[in-house]
BALO-847372 format. One record per residue: residue in one letter; x, y, z of N, C-alpha, C in turn. Coordinates in steps of 0.001 Angstrom, whole numbers, padded with zeros to 6 digits, always signed. Last residue first. Layout:
BEGIN
aXYZXYZXYZ ...
//
This chain:
BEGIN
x-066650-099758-085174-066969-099231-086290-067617-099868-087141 x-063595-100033-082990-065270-099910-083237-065630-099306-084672 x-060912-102100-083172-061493-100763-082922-062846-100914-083777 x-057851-103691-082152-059501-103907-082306-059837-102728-082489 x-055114-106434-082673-056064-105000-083092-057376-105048-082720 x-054772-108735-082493-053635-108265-082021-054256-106193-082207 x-055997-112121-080872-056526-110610-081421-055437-109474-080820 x-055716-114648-082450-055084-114306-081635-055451-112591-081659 x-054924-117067-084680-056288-116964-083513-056365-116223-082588 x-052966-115832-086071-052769-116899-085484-054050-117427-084537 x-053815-112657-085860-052817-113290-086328-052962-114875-085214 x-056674-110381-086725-056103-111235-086006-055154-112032-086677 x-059008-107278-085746-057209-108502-086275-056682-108896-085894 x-061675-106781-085492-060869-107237-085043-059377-107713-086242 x-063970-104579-084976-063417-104397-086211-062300-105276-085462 x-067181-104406-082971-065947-104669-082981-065314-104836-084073 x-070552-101992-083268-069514-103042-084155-068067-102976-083601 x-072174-100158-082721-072061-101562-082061-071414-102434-082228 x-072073-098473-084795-071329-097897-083553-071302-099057-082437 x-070698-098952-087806-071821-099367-086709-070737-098756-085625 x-070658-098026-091356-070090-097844-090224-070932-098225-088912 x-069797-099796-094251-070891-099338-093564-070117-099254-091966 x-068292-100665-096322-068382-099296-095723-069082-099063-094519 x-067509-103926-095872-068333-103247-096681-068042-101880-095723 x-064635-105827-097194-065775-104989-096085-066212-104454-096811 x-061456-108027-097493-062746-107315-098041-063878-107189-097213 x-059124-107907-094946-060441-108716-095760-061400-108003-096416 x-055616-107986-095381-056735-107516-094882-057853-108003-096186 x-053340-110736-093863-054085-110176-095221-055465-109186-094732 x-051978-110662-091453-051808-109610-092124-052162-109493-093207 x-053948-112914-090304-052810-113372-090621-051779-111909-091657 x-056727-110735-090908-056155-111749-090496-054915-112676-091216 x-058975-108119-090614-057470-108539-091076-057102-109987-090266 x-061456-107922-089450-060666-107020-090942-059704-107563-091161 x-064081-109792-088800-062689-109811-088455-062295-108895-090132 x-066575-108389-086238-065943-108972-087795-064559-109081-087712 x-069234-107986-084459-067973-108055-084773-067746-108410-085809 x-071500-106446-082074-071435-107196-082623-070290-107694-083229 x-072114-106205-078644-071882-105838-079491-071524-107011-080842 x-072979-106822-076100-074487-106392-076675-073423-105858-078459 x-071686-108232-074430-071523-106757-073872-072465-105832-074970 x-071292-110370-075301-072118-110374-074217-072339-108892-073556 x-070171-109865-077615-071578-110758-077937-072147-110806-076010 x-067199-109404-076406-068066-108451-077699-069619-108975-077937 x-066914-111873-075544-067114-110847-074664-067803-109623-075501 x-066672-114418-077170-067786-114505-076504-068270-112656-075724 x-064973-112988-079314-066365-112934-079952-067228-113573-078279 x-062900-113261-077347-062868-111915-078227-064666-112134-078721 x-062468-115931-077447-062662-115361-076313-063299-113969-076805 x-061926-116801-080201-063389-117025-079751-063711-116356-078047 x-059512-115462-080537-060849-115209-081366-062096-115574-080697 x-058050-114672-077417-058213-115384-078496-059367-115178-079117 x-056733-111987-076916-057815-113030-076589-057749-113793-077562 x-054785-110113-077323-054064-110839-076257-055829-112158-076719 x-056925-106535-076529-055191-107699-077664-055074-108683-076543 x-058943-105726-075875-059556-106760-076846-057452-107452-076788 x-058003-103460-074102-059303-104976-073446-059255-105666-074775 x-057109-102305-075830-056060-102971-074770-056977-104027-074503 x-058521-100840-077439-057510-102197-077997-057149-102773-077101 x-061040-099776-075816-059831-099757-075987-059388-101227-076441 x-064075-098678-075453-063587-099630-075939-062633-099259-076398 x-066032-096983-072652-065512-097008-073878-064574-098216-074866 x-069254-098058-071367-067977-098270-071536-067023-097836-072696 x-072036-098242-071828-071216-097362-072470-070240-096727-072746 x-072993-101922-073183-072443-101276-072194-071473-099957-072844 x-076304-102603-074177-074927-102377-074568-074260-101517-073509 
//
């Protein structure tokens, strides 16, 4: 896993599946919290390997770790 920090900026703008190839090659894992502005039922659990994405239209307009 790279110990790069992770800013929204590198994730807004990709598309979903661009977004899941780079999060899956950089050793991390992902989910999507919100999409189309409905947010999605989660579980609590907090990962420090984990991307938290939202997305509108296939389109990643949020991201943050957790």
């Amino acid at each position: 896993m790279n110990n790069a920090p992770i800013t929204e900026n590198d994730w807004r703008g990709l598309t979903l599946q661009e977004a899941k190839l780079k999060a899956e090659s950089i050793g991390y894992t992902w989910r999507i919290v919100e999409e189309n502005g409905k947010a999605l039922m989660l579980d609590y659990n907090n990962r420090s390997n984990r991307l938290n994405f939202r997305v509108r239209d296939g389109i990643i307009i949020g991201c943050y770790p957790g």
